[in-house]
C-alpha positions in Angstrom: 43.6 1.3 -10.1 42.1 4.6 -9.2 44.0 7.8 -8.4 44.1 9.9 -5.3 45.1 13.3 -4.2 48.9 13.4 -2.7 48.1 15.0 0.7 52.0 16.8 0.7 51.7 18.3 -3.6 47.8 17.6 -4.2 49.0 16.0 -7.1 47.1 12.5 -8.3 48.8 9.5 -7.1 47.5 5.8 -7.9 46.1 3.5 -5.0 48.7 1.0 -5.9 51.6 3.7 -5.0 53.7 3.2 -2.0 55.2 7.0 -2.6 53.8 10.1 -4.4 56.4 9.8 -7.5 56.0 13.7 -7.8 57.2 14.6 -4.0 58.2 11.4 -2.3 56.1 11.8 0.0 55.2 8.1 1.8 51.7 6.9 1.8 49.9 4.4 3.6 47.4 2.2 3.3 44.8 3.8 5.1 45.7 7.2 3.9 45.0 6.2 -0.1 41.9 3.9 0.7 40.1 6.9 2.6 40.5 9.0 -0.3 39.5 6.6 -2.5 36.5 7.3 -4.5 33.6 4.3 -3.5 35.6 2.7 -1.0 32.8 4.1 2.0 30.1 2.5 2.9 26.9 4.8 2.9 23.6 4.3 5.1 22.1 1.5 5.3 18.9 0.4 3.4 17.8 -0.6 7.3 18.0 3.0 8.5 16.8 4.6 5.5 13.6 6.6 5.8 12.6 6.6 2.4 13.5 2.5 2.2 10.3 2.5 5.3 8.3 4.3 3.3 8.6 1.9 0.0 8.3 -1.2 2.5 4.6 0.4 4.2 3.1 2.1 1.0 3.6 -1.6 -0.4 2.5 -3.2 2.4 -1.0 -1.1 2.8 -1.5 -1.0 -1.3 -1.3 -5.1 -0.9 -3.7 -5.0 1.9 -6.2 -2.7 0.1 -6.0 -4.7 -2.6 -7.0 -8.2 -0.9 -10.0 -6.4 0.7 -11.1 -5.2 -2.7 -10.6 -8.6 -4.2 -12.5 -10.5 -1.7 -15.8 -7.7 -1.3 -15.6 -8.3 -5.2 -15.8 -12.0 -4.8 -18.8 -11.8 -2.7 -22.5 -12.1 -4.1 -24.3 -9.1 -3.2 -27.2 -9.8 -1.4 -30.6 -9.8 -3.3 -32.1 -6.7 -2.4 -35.9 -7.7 -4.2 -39.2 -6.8 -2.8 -41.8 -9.1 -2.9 -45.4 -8.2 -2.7 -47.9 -9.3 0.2 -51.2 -9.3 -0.5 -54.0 -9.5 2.7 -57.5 -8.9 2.8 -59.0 -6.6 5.4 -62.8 -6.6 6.0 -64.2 -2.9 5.6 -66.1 -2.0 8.5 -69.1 -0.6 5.2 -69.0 -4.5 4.4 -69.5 -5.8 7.8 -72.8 -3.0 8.0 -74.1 -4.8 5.2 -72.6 -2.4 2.3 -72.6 -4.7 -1.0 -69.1 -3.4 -1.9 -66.9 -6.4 -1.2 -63.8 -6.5 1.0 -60.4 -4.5 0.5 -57.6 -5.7 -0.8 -54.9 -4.0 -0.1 -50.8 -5.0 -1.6 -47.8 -4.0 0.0 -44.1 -4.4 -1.0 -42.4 -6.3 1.8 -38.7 -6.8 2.1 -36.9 -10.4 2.8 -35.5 -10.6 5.9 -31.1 -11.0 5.1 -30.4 -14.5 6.2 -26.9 -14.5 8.3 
């Protein structure tokens, strides 16, 4: 049982009143339930901004969060050198020079397989 405003006095009047007992003034149905505190319905959570913005934040935090989890999951790629040796003939050995040949090491990449 909640109390109202009278609209003839302004004095309270309960919900459950058929009269105001202070000024006999009638009251109907519709007149107490308007007044009544909690009776309205307010916006809906639908047409809420603020509701749209909950629903999208979670939406991209969940997103960002699989993309993390499956870069994560992933074996990074083995980024090793490994070293190439050749021998090149120096053109003072090919005249006869007593030196030997070069040998000459170089740090090669892997090519990725896909």
């Amino acid at each position: 049982m909640a109390l109202v405003d009278c609209p003839e006095c302004g004095k309270q009047v309960s919900t459950l009143a058929v009269a105001c007992p202070h000024c006999g003034f009638p009251l109907s149905r519709a007149a107490v339930e308007s007044q009544a505190p909690g009776r309205g319905r307010g916006p809906s959570r639908w047409t809420d901004p603020g509701f749209w913005i909950i629903v999208v934040g979670l939406a991209v935090v969940i997103v960002l969060s699989l993309v993390l989890l499956r870069q994560a999951g992933r074996e990074p790629e083995a980024d090793t050198t490994v070293p190439v040796t050749t021998s090149q003939a120096s053109a003072t050995t090919q005249a006869g020079d007593s030196t030997g040949s070069a040998t000459t090491t170089n740090a090669v990449r892997p090519s990725a397989s896909v």
